[in-house]
PDB file of N, CA, C and O in Angstrom:
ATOM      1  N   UNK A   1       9.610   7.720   4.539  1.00  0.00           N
ATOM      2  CA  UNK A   1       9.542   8.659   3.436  1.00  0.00           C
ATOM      3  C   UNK A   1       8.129   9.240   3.396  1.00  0.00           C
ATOM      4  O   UNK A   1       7.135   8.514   3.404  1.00  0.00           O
ATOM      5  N   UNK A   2       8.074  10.515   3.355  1.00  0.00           N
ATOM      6  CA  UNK A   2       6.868  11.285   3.214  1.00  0.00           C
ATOM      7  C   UNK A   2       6.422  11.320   2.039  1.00  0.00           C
ATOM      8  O   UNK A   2       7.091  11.222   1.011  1.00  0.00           O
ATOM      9  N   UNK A   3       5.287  11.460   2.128  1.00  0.00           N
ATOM     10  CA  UNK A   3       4.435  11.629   0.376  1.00  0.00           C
ATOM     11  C   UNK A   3       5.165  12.369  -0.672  1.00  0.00           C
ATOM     12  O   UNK A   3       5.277  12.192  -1.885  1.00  0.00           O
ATOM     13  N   UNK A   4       5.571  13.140   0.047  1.00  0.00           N
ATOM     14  CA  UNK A   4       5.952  14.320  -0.858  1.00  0.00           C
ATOM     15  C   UNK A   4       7.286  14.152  -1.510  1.00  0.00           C
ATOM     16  O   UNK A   4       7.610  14.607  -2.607  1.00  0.00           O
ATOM     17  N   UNK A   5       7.984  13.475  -0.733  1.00  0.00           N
ATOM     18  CA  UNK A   5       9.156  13.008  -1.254  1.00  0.00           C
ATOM     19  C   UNK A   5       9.044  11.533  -2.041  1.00  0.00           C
ATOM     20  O   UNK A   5      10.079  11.148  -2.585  1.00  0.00           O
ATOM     21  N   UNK A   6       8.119  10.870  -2.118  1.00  0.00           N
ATOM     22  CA  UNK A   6       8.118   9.766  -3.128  1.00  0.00           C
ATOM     23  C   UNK A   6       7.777  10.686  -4.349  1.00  0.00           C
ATOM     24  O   UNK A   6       8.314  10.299  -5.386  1.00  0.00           O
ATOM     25  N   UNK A   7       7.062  11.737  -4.460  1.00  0.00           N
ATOM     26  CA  UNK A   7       6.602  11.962  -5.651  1.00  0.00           C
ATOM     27  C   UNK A   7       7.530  12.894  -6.296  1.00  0.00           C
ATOM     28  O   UNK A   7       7.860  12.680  -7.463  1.00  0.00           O
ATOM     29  N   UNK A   8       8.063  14.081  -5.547  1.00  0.00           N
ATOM     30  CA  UNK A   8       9.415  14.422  -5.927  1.00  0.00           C
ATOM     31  C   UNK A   8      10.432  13.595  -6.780  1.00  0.00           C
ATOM     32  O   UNK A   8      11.097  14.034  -7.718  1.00  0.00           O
ATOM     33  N   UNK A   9      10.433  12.377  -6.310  1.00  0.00           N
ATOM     34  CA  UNK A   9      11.453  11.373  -7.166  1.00  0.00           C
ATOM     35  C   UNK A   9      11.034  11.078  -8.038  1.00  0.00           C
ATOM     36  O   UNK A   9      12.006  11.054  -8.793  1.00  0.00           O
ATOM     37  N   UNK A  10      10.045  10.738  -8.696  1.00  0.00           N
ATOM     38  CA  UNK A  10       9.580  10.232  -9.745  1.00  0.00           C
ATOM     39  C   UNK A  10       9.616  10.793 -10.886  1.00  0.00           C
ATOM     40  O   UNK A  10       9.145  11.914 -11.077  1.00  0.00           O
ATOM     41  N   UNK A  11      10.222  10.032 -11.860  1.00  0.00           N
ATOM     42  CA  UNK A  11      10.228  10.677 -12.992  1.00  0.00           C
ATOM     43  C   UNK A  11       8.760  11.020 -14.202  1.00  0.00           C
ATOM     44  O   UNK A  11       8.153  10.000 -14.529  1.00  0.00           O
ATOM     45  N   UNK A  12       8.375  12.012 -14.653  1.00  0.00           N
ATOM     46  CA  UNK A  12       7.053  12.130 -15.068  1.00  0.00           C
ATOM     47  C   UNK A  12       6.760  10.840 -15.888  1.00  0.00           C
ATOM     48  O   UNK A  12       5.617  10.411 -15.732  1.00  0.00           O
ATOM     49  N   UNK A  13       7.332  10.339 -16.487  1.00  0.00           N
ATOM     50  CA  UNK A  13       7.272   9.068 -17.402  1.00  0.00           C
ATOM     51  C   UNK A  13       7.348   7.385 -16.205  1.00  0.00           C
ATOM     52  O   UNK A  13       7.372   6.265 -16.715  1.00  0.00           O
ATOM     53  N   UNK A  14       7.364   7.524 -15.218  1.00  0.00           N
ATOM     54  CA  UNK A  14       7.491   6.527 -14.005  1.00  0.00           C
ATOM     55  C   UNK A  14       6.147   5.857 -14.102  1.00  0.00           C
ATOM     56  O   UNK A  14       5.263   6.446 -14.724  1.00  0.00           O
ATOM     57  N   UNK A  15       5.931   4.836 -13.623  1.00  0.00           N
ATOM     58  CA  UNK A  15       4.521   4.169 -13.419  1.00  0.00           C
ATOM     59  C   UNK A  15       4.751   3.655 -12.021  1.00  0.00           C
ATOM     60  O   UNK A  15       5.128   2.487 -11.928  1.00  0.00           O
ATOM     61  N   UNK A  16       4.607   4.237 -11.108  1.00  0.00           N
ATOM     62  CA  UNK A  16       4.952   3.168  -9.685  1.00  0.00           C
ATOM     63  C   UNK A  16       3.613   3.081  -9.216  1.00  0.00           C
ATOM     64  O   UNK A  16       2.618   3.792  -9.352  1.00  0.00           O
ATOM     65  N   UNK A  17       3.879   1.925  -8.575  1.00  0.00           N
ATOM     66  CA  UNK A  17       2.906   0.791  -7.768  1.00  0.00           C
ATOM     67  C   UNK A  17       3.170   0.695  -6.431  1.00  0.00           C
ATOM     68  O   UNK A  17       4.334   0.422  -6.136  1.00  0.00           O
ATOM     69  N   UNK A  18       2.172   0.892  -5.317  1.00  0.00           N
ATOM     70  CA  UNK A  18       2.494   1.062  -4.026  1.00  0.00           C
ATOM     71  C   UNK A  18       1.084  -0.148  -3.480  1.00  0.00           C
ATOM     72  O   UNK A  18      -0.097   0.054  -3.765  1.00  0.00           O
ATOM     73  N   UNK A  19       1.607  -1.409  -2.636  1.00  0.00           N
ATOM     74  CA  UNK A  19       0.220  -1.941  -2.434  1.00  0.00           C
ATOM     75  C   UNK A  19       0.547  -1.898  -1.228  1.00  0.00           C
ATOM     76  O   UNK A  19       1.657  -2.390  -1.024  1.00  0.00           O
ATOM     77  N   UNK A  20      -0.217  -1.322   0.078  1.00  0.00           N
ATOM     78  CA  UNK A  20       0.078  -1.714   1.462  1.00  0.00           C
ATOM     79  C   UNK A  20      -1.103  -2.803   1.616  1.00  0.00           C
ATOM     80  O   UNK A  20      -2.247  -2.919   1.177  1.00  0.00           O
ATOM     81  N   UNK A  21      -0.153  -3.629   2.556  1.00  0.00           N
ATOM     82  CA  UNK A  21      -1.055  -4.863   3.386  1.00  0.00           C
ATOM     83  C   UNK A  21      -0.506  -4.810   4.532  1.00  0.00           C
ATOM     84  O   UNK A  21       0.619  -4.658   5.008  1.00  0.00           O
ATOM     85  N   UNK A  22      -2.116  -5.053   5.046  1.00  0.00           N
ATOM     86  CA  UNK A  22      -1.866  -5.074   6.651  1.00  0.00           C
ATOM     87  C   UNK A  22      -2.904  -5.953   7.444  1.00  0.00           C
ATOM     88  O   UNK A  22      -4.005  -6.037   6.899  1.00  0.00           O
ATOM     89  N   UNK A  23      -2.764  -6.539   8.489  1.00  0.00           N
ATOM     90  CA  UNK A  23      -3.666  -7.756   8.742  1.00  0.00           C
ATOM     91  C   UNK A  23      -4.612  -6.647   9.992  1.00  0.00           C
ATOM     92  O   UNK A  23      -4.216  -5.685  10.651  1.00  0.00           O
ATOM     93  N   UNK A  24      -5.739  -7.206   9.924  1.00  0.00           N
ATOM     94  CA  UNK A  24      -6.782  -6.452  10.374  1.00  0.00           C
ATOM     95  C   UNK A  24      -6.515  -6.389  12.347  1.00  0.00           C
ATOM     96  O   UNK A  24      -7.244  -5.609  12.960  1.00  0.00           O
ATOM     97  N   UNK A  25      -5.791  -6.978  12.911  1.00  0.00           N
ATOM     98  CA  UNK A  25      -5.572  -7.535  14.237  1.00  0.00           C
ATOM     99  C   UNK A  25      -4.269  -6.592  14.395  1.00  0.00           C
ATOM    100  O   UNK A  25      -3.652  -6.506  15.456  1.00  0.00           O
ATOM    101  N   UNK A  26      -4.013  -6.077  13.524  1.00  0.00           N
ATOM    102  CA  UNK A  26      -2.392  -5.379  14.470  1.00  0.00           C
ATOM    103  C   UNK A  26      -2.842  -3.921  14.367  1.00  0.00           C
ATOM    104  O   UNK A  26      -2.062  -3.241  13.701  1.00  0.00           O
ATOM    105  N   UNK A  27      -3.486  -3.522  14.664  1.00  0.00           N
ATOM    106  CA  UNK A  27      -3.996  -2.432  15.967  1.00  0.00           C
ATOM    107  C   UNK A  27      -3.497  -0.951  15.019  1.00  0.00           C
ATOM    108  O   UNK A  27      -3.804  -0.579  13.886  1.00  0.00           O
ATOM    109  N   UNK A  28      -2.653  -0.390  16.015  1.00  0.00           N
ATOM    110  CA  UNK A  28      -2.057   1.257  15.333  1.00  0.00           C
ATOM    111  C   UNK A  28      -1.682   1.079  13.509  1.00  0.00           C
ATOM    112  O   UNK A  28      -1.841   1.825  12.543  1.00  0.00           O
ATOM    113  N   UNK A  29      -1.059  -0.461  13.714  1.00  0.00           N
ATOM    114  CA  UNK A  29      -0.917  -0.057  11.784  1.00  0.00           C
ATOM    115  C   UNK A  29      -1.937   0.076  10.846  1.00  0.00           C
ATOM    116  O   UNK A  29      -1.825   0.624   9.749  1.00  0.00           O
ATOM    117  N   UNK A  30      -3.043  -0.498  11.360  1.00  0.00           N
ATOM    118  CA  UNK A  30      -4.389  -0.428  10.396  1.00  0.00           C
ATOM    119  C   UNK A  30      -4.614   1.242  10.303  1.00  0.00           C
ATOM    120  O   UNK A  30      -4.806   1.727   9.189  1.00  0.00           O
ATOM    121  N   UNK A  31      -4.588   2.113  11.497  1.00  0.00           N
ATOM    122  CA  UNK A  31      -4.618   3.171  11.188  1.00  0.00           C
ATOM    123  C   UNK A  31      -3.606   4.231  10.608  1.00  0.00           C
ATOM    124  O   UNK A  31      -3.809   5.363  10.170  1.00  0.00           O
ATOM    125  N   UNK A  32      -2.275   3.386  10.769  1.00  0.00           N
ATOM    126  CA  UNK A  32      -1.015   3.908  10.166  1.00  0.00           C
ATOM    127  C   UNK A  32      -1.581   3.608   8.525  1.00  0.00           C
ATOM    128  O   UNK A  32      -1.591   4.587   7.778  1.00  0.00           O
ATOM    129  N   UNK A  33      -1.905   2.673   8.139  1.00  0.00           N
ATOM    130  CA  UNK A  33      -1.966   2.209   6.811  1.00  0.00           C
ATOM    131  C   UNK A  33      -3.180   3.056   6.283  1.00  0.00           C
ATOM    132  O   UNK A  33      -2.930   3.601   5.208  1.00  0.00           O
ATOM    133  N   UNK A  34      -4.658   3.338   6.875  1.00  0.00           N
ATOM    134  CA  UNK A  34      -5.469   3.963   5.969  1.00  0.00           C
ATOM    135  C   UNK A  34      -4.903   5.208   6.335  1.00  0.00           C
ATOM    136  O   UNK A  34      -5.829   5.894   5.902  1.00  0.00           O
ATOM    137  N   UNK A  35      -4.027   6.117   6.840  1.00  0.00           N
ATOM    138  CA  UNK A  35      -3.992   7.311   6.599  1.00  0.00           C
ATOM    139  C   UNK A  35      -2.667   7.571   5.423  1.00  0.00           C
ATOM    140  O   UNK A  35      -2.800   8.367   4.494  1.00  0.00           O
ATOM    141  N   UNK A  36      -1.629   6.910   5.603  1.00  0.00           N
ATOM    142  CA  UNK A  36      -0.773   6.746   4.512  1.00  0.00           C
ATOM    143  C   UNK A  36      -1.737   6.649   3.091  1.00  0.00           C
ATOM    144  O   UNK A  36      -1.536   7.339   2.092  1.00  0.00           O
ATOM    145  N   UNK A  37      -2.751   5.703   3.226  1.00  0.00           N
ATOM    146  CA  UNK A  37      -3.356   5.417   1.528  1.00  0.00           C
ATOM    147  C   UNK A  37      -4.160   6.394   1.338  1.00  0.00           C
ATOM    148  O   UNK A  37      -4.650   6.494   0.212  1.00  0.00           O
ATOM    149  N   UNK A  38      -4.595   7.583   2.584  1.00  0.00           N
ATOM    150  CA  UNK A  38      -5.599   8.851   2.373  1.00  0.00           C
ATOM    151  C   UNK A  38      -4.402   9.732   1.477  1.00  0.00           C
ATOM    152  O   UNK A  38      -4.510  10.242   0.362  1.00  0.00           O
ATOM    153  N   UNK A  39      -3.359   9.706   2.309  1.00  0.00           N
ATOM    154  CA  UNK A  39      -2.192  10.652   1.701  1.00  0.00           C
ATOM    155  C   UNK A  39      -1.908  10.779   0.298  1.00  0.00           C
ATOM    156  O   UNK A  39      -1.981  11.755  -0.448  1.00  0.00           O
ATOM    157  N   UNK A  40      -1.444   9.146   0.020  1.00  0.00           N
ATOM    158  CA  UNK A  40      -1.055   8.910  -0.765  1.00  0.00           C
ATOM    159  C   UNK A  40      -1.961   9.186  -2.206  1.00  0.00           C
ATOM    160  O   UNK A  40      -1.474   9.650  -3.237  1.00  0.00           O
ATOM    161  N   UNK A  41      -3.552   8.742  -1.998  1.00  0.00           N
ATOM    162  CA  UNK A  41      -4.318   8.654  -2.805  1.00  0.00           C
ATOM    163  C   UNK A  41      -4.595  10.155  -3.235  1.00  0.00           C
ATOM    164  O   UNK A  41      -5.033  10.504  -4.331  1.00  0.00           O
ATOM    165  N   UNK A  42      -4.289  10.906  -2.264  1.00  0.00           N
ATOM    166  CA  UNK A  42      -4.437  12.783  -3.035  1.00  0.00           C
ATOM    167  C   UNK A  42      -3.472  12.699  -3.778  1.00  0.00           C
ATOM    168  O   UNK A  42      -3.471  13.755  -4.411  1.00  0.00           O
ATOM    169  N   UNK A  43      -2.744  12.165  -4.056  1.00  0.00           N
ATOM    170  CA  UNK A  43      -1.702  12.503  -5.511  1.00  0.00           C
ATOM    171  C   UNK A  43      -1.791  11.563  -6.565  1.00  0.00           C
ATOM    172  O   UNK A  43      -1.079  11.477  -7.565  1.00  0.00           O
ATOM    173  N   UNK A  44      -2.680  10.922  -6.242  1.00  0.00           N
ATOM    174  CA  UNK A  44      -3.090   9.535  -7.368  1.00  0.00           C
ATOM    175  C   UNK A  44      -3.123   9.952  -9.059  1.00  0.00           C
ATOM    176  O   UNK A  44      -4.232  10.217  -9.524  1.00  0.00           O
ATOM    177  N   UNK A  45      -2.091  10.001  -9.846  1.00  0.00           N
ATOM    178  CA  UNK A  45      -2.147   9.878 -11.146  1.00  0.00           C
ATOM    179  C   UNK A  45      -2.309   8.747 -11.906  1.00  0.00           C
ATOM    180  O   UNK A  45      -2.915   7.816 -11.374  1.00  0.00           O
ATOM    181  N   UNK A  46      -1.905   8.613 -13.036  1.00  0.00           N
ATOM    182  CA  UNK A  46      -2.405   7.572 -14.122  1.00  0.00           C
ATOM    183  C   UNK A  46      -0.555   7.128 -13.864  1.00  0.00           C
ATOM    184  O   UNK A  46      -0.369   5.958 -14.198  1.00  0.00           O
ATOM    185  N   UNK A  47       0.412   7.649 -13.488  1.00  0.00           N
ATOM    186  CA  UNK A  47       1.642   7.227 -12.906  1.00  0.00           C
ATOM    187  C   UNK A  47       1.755   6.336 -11.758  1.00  0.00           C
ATOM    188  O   UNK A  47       2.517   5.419 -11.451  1.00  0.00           O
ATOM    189  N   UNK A  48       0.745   6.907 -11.224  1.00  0.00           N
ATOM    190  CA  UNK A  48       0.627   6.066  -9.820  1.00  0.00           C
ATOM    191  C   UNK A  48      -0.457   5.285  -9.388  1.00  0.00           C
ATOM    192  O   UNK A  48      -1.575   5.752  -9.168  1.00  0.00           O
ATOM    193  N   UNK A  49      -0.045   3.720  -9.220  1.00  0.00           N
ATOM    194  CA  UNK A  49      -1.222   2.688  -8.350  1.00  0.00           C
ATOM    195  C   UNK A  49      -1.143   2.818  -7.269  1.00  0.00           C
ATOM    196  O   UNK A  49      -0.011   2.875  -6.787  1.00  0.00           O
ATOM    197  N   UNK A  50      -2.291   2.921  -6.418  1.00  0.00           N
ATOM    198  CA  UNK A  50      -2.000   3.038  -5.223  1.00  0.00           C
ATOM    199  C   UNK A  50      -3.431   1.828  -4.485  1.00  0.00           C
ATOM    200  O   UNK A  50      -4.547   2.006  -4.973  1.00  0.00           O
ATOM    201  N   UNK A  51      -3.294   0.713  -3.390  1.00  0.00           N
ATOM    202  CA  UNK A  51      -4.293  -0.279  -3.347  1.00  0.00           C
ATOM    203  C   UNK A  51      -3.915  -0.360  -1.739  1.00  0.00           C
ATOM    204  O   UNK A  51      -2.768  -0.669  -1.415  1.00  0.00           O
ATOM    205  N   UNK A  52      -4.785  -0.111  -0.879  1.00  0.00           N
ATOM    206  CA  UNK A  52      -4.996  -1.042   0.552  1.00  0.00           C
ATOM    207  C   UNK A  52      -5.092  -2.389   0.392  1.00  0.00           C
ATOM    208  O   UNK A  52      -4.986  -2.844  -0.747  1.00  0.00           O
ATOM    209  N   UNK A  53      -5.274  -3.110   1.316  1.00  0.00           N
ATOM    210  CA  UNK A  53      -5.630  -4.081   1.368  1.00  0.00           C
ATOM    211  C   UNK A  53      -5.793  -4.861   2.917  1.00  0.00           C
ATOM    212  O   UNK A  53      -5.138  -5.900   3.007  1.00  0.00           O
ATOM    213  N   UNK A  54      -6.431  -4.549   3.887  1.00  0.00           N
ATOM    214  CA  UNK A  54      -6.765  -5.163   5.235  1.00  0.00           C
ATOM    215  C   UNK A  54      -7.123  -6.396   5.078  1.00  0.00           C
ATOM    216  O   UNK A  54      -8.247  -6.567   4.605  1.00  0.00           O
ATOM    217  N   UNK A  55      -6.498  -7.313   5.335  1.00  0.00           N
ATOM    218  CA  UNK A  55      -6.660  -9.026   5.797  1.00  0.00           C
ATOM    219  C   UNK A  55      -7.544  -8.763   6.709  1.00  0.00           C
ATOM    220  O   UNK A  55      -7.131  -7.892   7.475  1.00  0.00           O
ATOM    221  N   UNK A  56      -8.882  -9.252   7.025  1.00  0.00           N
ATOM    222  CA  UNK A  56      -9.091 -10.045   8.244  1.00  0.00           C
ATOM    223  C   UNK A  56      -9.062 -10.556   8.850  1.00  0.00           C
ATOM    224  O   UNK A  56      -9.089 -11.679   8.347  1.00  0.00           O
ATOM    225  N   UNK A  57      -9.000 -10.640  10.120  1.00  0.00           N
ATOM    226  CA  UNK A  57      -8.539 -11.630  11.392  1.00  0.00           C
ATOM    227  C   UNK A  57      -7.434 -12.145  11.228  1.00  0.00           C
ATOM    228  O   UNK A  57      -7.179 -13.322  11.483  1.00  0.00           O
ATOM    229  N   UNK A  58      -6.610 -11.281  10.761  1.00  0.00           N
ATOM    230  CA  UNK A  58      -4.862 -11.599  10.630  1.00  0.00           C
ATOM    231  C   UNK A  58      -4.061 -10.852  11.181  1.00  0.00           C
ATOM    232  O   UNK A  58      -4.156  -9.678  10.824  1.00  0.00           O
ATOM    233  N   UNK A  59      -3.131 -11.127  12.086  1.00  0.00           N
ATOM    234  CA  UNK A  59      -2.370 -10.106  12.835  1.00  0.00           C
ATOM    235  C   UNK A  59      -0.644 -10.256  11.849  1.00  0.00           C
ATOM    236  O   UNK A  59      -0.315 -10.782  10.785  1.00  0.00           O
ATOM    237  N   UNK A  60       0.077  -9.470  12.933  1.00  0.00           N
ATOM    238  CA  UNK A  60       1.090  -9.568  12.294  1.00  0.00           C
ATOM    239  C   UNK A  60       2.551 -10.837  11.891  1.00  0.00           C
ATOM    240  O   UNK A  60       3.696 -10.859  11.440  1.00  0.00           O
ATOM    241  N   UNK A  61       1.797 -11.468  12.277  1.00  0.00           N
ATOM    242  CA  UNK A  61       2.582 -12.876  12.246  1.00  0.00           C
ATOM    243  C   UNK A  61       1.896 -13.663  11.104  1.00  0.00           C
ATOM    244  O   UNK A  61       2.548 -14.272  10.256  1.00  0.00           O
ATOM    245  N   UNK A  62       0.570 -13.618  11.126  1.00  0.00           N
ATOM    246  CA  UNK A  62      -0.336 -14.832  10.295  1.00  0.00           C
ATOM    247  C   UNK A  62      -0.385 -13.901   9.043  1.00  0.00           C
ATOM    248  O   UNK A  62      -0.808 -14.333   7.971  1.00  0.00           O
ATOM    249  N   UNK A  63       0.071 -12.563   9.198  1.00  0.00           N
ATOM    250  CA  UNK A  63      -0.958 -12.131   7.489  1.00  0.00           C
ATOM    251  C   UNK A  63       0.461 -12.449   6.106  1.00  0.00           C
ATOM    252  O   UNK A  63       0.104 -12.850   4.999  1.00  0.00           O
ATOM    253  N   UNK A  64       1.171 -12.332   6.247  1.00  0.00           N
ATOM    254  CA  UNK A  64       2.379 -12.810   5.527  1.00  0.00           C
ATOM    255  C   UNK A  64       1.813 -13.951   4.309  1.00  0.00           C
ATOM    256  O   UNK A  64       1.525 -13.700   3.139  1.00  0.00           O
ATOM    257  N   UNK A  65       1.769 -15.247   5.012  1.00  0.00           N
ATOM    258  CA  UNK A  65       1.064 -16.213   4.018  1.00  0.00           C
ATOM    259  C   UNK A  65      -0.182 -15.845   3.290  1.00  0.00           C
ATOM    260  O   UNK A  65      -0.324 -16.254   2.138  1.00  0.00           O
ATOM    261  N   UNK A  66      -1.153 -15.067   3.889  1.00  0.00           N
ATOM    262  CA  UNK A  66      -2.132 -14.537   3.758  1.00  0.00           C
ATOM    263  C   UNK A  66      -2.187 -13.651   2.506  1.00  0.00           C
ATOM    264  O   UNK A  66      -3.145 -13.609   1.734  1.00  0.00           O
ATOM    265  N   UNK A  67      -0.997 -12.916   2.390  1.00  0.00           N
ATOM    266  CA  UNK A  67      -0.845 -11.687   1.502  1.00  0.00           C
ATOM    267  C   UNK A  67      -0.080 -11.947   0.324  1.00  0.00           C
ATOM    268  O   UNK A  67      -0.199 -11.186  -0.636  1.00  0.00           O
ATOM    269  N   UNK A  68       0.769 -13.026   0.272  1.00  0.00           N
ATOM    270  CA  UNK A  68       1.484 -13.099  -0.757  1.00  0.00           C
ATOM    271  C   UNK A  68       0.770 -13.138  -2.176  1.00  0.00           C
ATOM    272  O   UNK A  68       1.273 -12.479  -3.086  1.00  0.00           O
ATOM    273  N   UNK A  69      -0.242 -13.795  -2.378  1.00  0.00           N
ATOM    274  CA  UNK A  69      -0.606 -14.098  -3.216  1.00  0.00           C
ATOM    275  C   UNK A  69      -0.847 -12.786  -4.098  1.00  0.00           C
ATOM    276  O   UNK A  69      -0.346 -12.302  -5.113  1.00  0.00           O
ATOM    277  N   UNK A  70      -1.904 -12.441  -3.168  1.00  0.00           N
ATOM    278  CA  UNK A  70      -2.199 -10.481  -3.531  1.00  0.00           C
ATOM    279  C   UNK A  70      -0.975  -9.930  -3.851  1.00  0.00           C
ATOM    280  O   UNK A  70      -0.888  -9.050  -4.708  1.00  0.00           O
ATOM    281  N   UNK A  71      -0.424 -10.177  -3.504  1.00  0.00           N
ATOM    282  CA  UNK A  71       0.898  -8.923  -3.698  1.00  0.00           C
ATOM    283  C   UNK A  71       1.580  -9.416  -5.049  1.00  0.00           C
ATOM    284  O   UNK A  71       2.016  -8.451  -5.676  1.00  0.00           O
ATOM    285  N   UNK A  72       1.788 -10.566  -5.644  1.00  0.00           N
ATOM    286  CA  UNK A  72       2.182 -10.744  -6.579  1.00  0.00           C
ATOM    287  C   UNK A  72       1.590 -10.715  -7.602  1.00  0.00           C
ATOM    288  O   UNK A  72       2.383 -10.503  -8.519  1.00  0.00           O
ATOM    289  N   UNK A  73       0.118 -10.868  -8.098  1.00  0.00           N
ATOM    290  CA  UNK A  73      -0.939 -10.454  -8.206  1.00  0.00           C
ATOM    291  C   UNK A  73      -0.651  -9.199  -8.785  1.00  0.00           C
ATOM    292  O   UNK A  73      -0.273  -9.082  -9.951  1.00  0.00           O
ATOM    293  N   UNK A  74      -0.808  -8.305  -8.044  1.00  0.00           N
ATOM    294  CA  UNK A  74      -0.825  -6.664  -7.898  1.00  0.00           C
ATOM    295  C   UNK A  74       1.023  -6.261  -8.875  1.00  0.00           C
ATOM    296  O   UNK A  74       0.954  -5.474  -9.819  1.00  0.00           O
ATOM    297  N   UNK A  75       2.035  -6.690  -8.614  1.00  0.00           N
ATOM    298  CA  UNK A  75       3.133  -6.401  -9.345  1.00  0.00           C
ATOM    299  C   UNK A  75       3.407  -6.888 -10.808  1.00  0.00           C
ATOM    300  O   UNK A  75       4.354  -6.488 -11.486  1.00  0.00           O
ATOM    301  N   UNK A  76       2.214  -8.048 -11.330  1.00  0.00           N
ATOM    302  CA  UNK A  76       1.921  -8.319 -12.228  1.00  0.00           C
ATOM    303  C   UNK A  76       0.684  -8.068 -13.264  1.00  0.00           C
ATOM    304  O   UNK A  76       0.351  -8.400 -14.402  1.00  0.00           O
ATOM    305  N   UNK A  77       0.311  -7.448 -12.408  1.00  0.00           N
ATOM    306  CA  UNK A  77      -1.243  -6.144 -13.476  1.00  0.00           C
ATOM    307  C   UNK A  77      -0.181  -5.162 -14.561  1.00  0.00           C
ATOM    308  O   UNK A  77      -0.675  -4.322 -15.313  1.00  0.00           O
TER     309      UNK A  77
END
């Protein structure tokens, strides 16, 4: 889904929360992930959270345990 179409959906009264995590070792997604949160962050309203979050020295197998915590965290702000 493109930027443009998450925000299309949203209803003006919506509050959505978007946290990407990604472990610092898995290569193309680190750069998949900061350009998605460049995207994303040009439409940043008071509707919308928007949070990176790069693990270090975590690839894509190890960052899982790594991230949970954060992520629940973040759906409970």
């Amino acid at each position: 889904m493109h930027a443009e179409q998450y925000f299309q959906k949203a209803a003006p009264h919506d509050h959505r929360k978007l946290l990407m995590l990604v472990g610092s070792e898995e290569d193309f997604m680190v750069d998949d992930a900061k350009q998605l949160y460049a995207n994303m962050s040009e439409h940043k309203t008071e509707q919308l959270e928007v949070e990176l979050y790069i693990a270090e020295d975590e690839n894509h197998a190890s960052v899982v345990p790594t991230i949970m915590s954060r992520a629940f965290r973040f759906m409970n702000k």
